[in-house]
Structures are given as C-alpha cells and as structure tokens.
SETOR-690674 format. One record per residue (C-alpha): residue in one letter; x, y, z. Coordinates in nm, 2 decimals, decimal comma, always signed. Layout:
residues N
<"a" <X Y Z>>,
...
end
This chain:
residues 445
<"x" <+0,65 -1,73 -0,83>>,
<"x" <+0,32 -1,91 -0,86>>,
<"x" <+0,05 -1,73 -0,62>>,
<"x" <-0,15 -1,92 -0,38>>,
<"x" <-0,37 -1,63 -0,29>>,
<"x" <-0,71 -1,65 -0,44>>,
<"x" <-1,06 -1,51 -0,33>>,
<"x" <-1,16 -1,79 -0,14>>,
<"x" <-0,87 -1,72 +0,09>>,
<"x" <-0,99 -1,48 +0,44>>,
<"x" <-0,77 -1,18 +0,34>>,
<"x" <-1,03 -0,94 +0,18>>,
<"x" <-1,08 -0,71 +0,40>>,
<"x" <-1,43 -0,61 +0,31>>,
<"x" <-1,54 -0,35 +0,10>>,
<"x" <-1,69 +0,04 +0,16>>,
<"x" <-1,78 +0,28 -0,06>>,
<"x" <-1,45 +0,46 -0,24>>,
<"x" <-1,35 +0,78 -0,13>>,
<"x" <-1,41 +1,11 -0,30>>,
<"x" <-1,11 +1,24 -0,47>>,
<"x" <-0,92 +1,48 -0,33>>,
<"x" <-0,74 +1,68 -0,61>>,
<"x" <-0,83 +1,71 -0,99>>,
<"x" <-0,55 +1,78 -1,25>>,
<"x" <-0,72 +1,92 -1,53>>,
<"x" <-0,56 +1,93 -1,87>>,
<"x" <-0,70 +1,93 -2,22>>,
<"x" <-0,80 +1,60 -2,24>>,
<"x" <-0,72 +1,48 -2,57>>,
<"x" <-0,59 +1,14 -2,40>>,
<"x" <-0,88 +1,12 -2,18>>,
<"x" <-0,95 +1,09 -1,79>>,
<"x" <-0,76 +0,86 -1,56>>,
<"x" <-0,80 +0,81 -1,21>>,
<"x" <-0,50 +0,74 -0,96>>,
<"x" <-0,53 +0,65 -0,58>>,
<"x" <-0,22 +0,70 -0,34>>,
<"x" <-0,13 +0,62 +0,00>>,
<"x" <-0,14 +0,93 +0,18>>,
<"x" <+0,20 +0,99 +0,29>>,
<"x" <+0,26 +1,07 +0,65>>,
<"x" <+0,51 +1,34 +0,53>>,
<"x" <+0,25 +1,64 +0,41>>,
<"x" <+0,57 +1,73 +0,19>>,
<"x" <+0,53 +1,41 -0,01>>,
<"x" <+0,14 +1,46 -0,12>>,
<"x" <+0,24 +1,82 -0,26>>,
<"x" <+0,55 +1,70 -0,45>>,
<"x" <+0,33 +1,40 -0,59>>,
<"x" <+0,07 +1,68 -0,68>>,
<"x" <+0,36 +1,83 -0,90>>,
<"x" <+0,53 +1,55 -1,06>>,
<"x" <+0,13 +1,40 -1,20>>,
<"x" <+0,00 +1,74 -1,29>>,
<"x" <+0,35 +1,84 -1,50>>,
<"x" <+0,29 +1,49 -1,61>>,
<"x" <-0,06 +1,52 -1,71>>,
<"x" <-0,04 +1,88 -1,88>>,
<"x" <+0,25 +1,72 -2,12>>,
<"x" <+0,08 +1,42 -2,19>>,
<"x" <-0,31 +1,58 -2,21>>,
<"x" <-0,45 +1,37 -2,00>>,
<"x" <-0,75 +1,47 -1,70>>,
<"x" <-0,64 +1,30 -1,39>>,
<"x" <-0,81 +1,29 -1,13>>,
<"x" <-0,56 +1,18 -0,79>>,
<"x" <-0,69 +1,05 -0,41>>,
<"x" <-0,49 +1,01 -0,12>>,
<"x" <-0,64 +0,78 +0,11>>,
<"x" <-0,47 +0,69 +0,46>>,
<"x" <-0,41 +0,40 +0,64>>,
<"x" <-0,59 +0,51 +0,93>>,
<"x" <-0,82 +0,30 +1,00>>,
<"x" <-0,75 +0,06 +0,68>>,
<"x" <-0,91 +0,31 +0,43>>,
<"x" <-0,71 +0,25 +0,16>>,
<"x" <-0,73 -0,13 +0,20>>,
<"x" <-1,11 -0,12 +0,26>>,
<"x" <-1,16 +0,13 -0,05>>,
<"x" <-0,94 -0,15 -0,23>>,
<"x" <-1,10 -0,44 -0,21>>,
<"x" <-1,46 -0,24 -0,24>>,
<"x" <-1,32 -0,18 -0,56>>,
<"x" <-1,16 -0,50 -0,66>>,
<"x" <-1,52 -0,69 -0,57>>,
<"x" <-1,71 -0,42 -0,78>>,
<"x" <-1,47 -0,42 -1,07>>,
<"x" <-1,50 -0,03 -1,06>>,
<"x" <-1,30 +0,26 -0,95>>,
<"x" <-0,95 +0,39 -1,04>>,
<"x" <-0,69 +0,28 -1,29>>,
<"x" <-0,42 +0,31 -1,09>>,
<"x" <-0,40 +0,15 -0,68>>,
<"x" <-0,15 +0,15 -0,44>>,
<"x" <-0,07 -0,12 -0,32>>,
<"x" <+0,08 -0,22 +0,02>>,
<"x" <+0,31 -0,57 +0,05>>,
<"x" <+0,09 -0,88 +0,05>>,
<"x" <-0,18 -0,71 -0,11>>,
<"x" <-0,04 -0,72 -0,41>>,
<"x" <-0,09 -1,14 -0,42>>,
<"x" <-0,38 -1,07 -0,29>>,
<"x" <-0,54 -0,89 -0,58>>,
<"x" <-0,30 -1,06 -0,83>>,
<"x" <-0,61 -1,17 -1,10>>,
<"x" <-0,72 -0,84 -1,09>>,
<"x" <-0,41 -0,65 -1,22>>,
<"x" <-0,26 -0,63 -1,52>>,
<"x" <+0,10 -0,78 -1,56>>,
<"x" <+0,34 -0,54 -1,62>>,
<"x" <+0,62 -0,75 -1,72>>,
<"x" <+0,71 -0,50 -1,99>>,
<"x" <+0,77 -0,19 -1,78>>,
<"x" <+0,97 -0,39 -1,53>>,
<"x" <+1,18 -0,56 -1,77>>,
<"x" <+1,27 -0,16 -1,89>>,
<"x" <+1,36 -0,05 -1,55>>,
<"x" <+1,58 -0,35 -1,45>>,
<"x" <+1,76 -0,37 -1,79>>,
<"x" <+1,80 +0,04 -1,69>>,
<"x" <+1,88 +0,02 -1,37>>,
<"x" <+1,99 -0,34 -1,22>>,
<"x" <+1,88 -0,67 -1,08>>,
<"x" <+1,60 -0,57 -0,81>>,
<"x" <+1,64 -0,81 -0,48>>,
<"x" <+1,43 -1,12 -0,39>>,
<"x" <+1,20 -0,96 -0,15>>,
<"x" <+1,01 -0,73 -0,41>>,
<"x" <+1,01 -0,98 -0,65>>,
<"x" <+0,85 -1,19 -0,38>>,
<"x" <+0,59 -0,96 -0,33>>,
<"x" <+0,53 -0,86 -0,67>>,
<"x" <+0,58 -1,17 -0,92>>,
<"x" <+0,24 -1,37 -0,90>>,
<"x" <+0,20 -1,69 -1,15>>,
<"x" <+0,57 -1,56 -1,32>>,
<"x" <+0,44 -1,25 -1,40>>,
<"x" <+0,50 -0,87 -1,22>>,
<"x" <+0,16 -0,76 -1,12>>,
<"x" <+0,28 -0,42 -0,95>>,
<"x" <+0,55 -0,15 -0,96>>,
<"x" <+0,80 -0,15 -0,69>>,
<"x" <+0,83 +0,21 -0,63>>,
<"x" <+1,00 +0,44 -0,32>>,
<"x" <+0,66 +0,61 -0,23>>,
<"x" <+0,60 +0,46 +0,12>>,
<"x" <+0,88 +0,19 +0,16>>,
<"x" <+1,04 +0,20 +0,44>>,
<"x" <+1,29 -0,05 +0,57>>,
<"x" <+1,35 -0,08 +0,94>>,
<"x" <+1,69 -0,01 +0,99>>,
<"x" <+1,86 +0,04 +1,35>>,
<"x" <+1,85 +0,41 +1,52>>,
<"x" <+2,11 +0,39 +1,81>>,
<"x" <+2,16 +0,68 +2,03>>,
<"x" <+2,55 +0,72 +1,95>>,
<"x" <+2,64 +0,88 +2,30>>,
<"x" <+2,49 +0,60 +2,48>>,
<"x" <+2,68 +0,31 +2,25>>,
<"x" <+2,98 +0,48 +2,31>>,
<"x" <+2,93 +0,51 +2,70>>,
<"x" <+2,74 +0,19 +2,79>>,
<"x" <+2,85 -0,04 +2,51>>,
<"x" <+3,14 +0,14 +2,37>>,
<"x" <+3,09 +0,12 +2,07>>,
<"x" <+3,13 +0,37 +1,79>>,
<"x" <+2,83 +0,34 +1,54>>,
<"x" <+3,00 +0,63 +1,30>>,
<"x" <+3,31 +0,40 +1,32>>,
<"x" <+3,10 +0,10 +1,18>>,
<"x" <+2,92 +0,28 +0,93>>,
<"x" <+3,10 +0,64 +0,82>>,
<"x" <+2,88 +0,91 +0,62>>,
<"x" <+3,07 +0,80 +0,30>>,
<"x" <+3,23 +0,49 +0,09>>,
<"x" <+3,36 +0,23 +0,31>>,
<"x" <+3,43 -0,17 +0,32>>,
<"x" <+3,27 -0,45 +0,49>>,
<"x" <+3,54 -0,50 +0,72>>,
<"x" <+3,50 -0,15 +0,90>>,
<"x" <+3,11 -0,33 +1,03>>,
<"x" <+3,18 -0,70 +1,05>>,
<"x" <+3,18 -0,67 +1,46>>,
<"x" <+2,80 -0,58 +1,37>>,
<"x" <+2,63 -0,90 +1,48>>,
<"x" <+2,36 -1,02 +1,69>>,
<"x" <+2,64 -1,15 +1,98>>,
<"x" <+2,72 -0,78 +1,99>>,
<"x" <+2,37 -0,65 +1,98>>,
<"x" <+2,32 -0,84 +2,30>>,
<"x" <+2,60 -0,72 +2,49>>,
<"x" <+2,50 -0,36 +2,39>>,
<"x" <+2,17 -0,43 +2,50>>,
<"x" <+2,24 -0,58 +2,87>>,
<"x" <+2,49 -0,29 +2,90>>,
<"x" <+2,22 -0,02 +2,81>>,
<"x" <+1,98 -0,18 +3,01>>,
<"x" <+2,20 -0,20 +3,31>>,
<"x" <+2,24 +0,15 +3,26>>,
<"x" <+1,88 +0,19 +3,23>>,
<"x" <+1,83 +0,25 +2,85>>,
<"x" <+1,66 -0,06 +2,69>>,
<"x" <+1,65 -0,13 +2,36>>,
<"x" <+1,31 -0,06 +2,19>>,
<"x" <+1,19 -0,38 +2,09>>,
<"x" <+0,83 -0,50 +2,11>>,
<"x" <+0,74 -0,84 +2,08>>,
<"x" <+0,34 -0,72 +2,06>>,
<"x" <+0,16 -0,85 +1,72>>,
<"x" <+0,26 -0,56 +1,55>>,
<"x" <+0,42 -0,45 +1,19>>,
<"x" <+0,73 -0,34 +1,37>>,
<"x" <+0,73 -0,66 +1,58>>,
<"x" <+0,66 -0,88 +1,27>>,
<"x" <+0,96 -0,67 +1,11>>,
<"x" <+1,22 -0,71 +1,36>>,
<"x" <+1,17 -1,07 +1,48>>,
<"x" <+1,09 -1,17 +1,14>>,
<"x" <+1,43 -1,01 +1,00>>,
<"x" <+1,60 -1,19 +1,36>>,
<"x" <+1,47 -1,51 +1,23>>,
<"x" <+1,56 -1,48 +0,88>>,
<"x" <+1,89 -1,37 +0,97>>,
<"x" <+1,93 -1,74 +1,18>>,
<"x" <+1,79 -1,91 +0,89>>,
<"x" <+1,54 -1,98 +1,13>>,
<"x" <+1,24 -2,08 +0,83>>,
<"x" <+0,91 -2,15 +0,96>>,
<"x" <+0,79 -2,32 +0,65>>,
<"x" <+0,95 -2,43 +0,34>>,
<"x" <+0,91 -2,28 -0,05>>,
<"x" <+0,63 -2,53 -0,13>>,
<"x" <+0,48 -2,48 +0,23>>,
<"x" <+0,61 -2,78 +0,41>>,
<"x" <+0,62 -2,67 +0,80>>,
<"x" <+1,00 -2,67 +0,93>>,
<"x" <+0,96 -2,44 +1,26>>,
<"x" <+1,10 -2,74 +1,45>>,
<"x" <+1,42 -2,71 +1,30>>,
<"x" <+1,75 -2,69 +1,50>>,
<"x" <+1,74 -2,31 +1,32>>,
<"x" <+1,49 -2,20 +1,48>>,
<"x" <+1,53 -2,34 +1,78>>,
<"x" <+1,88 -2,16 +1,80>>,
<"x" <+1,71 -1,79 +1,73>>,
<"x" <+1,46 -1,88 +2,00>>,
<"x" <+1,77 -1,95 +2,18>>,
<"x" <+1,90 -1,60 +2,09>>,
<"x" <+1,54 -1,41 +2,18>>,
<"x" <+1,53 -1,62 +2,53>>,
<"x" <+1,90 -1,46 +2,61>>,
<"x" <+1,72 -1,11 +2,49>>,
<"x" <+1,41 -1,11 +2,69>>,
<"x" <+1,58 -0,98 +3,03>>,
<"x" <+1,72 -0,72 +2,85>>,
<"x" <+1,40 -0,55 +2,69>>,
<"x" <+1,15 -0,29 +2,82>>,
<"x" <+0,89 -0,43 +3,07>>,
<"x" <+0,59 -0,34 +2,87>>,
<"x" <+0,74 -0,53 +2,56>>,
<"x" <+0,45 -0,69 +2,50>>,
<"x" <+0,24 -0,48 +2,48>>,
<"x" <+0,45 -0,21 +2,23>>,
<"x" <+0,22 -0,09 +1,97>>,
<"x" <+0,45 +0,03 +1,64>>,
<"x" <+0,39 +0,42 +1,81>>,
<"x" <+0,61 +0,29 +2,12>>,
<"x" <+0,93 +0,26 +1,98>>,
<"x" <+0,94 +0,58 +1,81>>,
<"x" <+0,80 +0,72 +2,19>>,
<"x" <+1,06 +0,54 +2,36>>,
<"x" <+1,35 +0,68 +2,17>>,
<"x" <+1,20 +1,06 +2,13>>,
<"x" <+1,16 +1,03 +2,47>>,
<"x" <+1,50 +0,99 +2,55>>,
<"x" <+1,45 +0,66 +2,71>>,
<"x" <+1,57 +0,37 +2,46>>,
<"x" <+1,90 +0,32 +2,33>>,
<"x" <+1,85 +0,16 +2,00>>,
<"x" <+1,54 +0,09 +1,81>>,
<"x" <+1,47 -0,04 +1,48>>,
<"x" <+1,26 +0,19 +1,27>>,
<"x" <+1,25 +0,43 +0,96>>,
<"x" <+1,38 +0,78 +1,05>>,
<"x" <+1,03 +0,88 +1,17>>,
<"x" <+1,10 +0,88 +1,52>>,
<"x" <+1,40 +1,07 +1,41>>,
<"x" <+1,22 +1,32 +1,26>>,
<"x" <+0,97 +1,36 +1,51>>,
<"x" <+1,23 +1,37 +1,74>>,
<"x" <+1,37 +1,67 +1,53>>,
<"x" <+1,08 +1,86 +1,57>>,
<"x" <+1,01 +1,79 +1,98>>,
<"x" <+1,32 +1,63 +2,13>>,
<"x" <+1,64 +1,78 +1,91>>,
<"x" <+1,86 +1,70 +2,17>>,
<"x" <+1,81 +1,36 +2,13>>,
<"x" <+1,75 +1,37 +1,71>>,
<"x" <+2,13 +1,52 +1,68>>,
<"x" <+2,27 +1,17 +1,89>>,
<"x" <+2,08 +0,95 +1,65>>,
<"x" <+2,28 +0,76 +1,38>>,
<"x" <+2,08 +0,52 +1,21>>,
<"x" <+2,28 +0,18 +1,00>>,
<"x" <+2,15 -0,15 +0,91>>,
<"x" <+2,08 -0,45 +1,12>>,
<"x" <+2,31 -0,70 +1,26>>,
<"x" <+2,48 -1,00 +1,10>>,
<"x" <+2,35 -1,33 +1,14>>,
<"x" <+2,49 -1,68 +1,06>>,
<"x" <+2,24 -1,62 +0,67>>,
<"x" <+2,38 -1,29 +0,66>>,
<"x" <+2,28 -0,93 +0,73>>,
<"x" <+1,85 -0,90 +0,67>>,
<"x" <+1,71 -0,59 +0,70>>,
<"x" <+1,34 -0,57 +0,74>>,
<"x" <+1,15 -0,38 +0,48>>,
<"x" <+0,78 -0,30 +0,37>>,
<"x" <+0,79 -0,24 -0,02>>,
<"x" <+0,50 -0,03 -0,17>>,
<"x" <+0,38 -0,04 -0,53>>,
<"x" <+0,13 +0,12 -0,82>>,
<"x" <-0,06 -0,14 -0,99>>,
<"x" <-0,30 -0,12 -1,30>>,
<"x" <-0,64 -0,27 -1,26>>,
<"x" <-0,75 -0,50 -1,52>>,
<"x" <-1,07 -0,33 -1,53>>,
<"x" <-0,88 -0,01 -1,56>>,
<"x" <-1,13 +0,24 -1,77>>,
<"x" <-0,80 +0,41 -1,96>>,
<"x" <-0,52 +0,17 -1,97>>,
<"x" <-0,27 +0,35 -2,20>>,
<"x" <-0,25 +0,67 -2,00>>,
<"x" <-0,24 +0,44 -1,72>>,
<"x" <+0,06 +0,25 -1,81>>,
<"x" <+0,26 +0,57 -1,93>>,
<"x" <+0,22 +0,67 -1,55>>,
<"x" <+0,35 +0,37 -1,41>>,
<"x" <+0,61 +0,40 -1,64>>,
<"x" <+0,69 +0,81 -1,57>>,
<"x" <+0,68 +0,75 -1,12>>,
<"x" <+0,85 +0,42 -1,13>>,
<"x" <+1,18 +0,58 -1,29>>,
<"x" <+1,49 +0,71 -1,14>>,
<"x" <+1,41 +1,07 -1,17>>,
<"x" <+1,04 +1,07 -1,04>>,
<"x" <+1,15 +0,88 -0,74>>,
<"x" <+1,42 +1,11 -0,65>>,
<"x" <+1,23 +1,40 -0,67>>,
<"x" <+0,99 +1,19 -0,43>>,
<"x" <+1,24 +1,08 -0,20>>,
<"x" <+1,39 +1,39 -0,18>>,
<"x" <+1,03 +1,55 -0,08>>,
<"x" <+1,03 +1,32 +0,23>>,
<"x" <+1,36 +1,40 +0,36>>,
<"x" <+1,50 +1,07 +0,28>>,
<"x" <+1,27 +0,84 +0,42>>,
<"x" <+1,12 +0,70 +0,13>>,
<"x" <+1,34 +0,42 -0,01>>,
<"x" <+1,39 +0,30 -0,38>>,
<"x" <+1,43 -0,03 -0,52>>,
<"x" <+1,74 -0,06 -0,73>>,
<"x" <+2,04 -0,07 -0,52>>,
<"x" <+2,17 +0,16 -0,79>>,
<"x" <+1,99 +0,39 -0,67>>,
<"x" <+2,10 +0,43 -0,35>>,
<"x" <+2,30 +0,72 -0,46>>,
<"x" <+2,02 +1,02 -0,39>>,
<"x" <+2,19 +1,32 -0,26>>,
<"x" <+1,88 +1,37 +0,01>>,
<"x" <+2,09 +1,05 +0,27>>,
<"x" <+2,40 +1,26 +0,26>>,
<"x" <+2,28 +1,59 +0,34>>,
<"x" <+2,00 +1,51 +0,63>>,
<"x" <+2,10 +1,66 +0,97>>,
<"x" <+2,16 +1,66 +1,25>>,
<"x" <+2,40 +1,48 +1,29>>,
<"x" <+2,51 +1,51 +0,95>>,
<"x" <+2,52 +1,21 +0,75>>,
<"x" <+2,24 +1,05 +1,06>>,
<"x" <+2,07 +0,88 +0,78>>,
<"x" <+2,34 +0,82 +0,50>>,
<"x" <+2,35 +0,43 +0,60>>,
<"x" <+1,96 +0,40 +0,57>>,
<"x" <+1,95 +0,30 +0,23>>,
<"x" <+2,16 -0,04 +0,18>>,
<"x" <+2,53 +0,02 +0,05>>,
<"x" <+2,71 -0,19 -0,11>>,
<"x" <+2,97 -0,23 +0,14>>,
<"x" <+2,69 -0,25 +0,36>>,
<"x" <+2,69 -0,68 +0,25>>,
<"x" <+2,30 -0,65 +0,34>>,
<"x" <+1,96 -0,76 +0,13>>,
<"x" <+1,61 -0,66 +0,20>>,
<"x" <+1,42 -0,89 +0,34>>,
<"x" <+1,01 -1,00 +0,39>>,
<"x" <+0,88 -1,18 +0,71>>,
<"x" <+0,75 -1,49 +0,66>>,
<"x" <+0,91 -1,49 +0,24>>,
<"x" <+1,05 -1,86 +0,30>>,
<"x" <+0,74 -1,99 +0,22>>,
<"x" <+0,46 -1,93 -0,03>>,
<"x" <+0,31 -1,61 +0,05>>,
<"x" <-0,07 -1,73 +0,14>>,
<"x" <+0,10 -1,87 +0,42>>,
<"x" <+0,31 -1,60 +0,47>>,
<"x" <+0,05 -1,30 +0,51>>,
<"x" <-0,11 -1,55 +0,73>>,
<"x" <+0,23 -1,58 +0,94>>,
<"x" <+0,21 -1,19 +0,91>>,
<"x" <-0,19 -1,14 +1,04>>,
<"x" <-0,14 -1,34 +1,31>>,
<"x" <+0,20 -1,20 +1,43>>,
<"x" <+0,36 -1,54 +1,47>>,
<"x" <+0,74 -1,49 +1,53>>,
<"x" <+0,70 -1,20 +1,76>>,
<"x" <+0,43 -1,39 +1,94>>,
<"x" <+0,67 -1,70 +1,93>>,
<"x" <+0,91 -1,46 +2,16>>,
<"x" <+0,66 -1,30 +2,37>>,
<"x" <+0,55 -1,68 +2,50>>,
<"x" <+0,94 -1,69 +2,62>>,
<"x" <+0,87 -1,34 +2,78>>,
<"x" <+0,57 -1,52 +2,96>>,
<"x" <+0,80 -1,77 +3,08>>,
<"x" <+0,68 -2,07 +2,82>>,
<"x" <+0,98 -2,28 +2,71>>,
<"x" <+1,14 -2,27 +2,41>>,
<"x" <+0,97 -2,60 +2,31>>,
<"x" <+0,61 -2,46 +2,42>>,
<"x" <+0,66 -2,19 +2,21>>,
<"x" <+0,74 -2,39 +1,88>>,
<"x" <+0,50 -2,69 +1,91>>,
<"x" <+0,22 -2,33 +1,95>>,
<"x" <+0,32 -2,18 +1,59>>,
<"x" <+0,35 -2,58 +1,45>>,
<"x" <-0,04 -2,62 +1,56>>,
<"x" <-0,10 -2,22 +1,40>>,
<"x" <+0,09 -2,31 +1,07>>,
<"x" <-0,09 -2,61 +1,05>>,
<"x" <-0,40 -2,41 +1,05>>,
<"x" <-0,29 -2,21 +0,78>>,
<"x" <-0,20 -2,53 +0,55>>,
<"x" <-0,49 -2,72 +0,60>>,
end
C-alpha cells in the first residue's frame, strides 16, 4: 500500500523533550548499547515480564540496553515520538500505536526481511495489520501482541439468558466448535437483545462520544454493512445505499442505548458493566478484570465472544501495536536481532501470558496460547477473545476502506460515531450523511 502520510500532513503531534529511561540492562557490551522505548502496559505484570525476556536477551547476545516505558497518559509516548522523529535522535527501537506507523513511515526502516520470516513461519497475517503497517509496498513496523487489543463483546451471560434468552456459552463453547453453533450471532439479534435488556433496564454499553471505543464499535458496525465512507483511492462514497442502511441500523439502536451515550468516554463502558449496570459491551477484558478485582460477582457472569455478523461478514474491531526501527537508529544490528527475538511466537506467549490474556497476537496460528483457556472466572470467560477459526471473523481497522491519510483523519475526528450521535440528536439520517460528505471533503481537498 502506497502511503499518503507525509510531514506536511497535521498529524504530528508536537514534540517534548524524551523521557529518562527507566531501566538499564547492563551486559558486557561487546555488541554495544541500544536503546528501546515501550508502551507502558496498563497491566504492571507486563512491564516486569518485558524486563525479563530483553535482559535474558541482552546478557546472551552482549548487548547494553537501555529500556523506557512511556504511558499514554497524556500522549507521552506520542509526544516523545515525534520529538524524536523531528530531531532524528533518540532510541533505536519505538513503539508504535496504529496510524502512527504511516505517519512516521520515511523515518523507519523497512523490515520486509523479518516479516517475510515470520509469515513464512507462521501464516498469512490479515489485511488490517498489513494496512497499518505496509507503507509504499514495504513493512515499516512489527505487528506484535504487546498492547493489541481487539474489542470483542463482554455480555453478562445471566442477563442474555433472562432478558434475551440467549445462551452466549451455547454460541461460543470454551473449546473447538463450528460456525453453525454462532450463525444466529448477527446484528438483527443484537438489537432484539438490546431492547429486551433495556426494557429490563440493563443497556447495552455503547457510546457514540468521539472516542477510540466509539471509533471501534461504529467503525466495525459500519464495516460489517459494507457501509465505506470513502473508496481505496479516496473517492468519497458515504452516500451510498450501504451506508445509508447501517445508519438505518444505528437509528433502530439509538432508543435502546444509555442516556448519556454521548457523552461515554472509553472509561464508561468498562464503569457501566463493573458496575453491574450494562448488559453487554464491547471491550478488551479490562473491565473484566477490573471487575475481578472490585465487582467479582459480576466478573464470574462475564463471557466475552466476537462481534455480530453483518451482511460483509463478522468485523471485529482491533487496535494493532508494533516495534519499529528508526532509520537514524544509532545500533541497527542489535536492533533488528530484537525485533526479530519479541516479534516471535515464544516471546509473545510469554508476554501474553504476563497480561492474563489480554494481549493479542497476530497470526491466527497463534491463537492457540494456553493463557484464553485457563482465565477464570467463569472458566473459559475469555477463550473466544482471540479469533477462532470457526469463529468465520477478520480483524478489522476503522476507516481501512480508504487510504489511511484519510483514514486517521476519519479516526481524529470521530466521524462514524459522530455520524450516529447526530441521529441520537434527532438529525435525519440524510442530515447526518451530507455532515461527514462536507468533513471528508475537507480531508481530500
């Protein structure tokens, strides 16, 4: 995929000065220093197994590594990066966070040849990393399972069964099943469950604010409709009998969701279900977890499966992560061996297994980790987080129907879930598209 993203584009961020490190691994040094900045991982257990994995890593290999973990509070680790990128000075190896990775694509090293090893290894990797990761035909970042998280659906399986009746652990066991057993799974039956839980006073956790979870479950609603705003070489289509029949689908929703909708912030799903107040949401197993800790009643009725099946298919929303080597990288070769040692199998499990699960890898063949069948309670909650085979599902990026300068502008500006908070307003459906025609035709001009 050709990237449109350049510098003259408004997606830097700004820059700062780059944050101290905040652990050395000190070896003997005969392959010299390297420098390595992570996102620091909400799970505290993640950081410490990371610490492990690049310090055995460094003592075999002789290498001093120096290893920050910068949060995204605040954009910190964006900030740092593009302080960074503009200076042409910093670490050798960046995390980096979806669109970013276009974003910075002429200052990173391709790294066809690493990729080309793990898919030969481990299978064909699906369109939405590719799409965030192939600039001008060439892989500019490692896919990897540190911080990607799809958004799968958490239902609370006592109130399905009661309100909806419907049998989540039916559709999708904790082991091997077939497509059949989930093809009632669709969005028709995601609206009846939805008016019969909020009849019964247990809304579904949608937000329709201009949030990531917003952007990640309307975008995934639209995709799933076919519903393409623009076109692979940018062309705007949002008036398009597609979309017009997924607005069709969110106008049908709106009665159904929480009051405050609009105003959800991507903390007040995971609040509303913890809380004991939301039926369903669409989320990682963070609120799960959470709800572990403060609400177990509630975390032991949780079972959490992939989205619903549209008339394209079954799209489940997902934020890939990846390590990327800057071209002004200071040690390149030690730099590349790591990419090489965390982006495999065994690194990644050992990660993923850290974080309970909630970290999730790239290859579809490796959707096998033992960590999804043995979370609890309930046990097997989480086994469907990862996609299954007979799960006849694919990962999927808002806005990835069109090129992706347009895209992370879709994405900024929060387009499809403000598309269905204008129906929430009361705004036609017709209001509401001829609004995102005159935004995408800012984008494009």
């Amino acid at each position: 995929m050709k990237s449109r993203l350049s510098r003259r584009k408004a997606l830097h961020l700004g820059a700062t000065a780059a944050a101290l490190p905040l652990v050395n691994i000190r070896s003997a040094g005969a392959a010299g220093r390297l420098s390595v900045a992570l996102w620091d991982h909400w799970v505290p257990a993640g950081n410490e197994a990371m610490k492990k994995l690049v310090g055995a890593w460094a003592e075999k290999n002789k290498v001093d590594v120096t290893l920050d973990f910068l949060t995204s509070i605040g954009n910190k680790i964006n900030i740092t990066m593009a302080a960074e990128a503009q200076a042409k000075t910093g670490h050798d190896v960046y995390a980096f966070d979806m669109w970013s990775v276009h974003e910075y694509a002429d200052e990173l090293d391709p790294v066809d040849d690493i990729m080309h090893g793990f898919i030969a290894k481990y299978g064909k990797i699906g369109r939405a990393y590719e799409y965030l990761g192939v600039s001008d035909g060439h892989w500019r970042a490692i896919p990897v399972a540190w911080g990607s998280a799809p958004l799968t659906s958490c239902a609370r399986i006592s109130m399905f069964k009661k309100y909806a009746g419907i049998d989540v652990e039916a559709w999708f066991p904790n082991h091997p099943s077939t497509p059949a057993a989930s093809a009632d799974w669709t969005y028709e039956t995601q609206l009846k469950a939805a008016e019969a839980c909020h009849k019964a006073g247990f809304p579904f956790g949608f937000g329709c604010g201009s949030t990531t979870d917003s952007n990640q479950t309307w975008g995934a609603t639209f995709g799933a409709f076919g519903a393409d705003l623009v076109d692979a070489k940018g062309n705007i289509t949002v008036d398009s009998d597609n979309v017009r029949t997924a607005l069709e689908y969110a106008k049908r929703m709106v009665p159904f969701l929480p009051s405050d909708t609009v105003s959800y912030d991507d903390a007040s799903n995971n609040r509303a279900l913890i809380s004991g107040k939301s039926a369903m949401i669409w989320n990682p197993p963070s609120a799960w977890a959470v709800a572990k800790r403060d609400a177990p009643q509630v975390a032991a009725d949780c079972w959490t499966f992939p989205n619903p099946r549209g008339p394209k298919g079954r799209m489940v929303p997902m934020r890939p992560y990846f390590f990327g080597l800057w071209s002004f990288a200071q040690n390149k070769p030690a730099a590349r061996e790591l990419l090489a040692y965390l982006g495999a199998r065994e690194q990644m499990e050992t990660l993923t297994t850290a974080v309970s699960g909630y970290d999730i890898p790239p290859y579809a063949s490796m959707a096998d980790f033992k960590i999804w069948e043995q979370v609890e309670p309930p046990k097997g909650t989480v086994y469907n987080y990862p996609i299954r085979p007979w799960h006849d599902a694919e990962y999927y990026v808002t806005g990835s129907s069109g090129p992706p300068d347009i895209g992370v502008q879709a994405w900024n500006r929060g387009l499809i879930p403000t598309m269905v908070s204008k129906l929430v307003s009361g705004q036609t459906i017709k209001q509401s598209i001829d609004w995102a025609k005159d935004e995408l035709e800012g984008f494009t001009r």
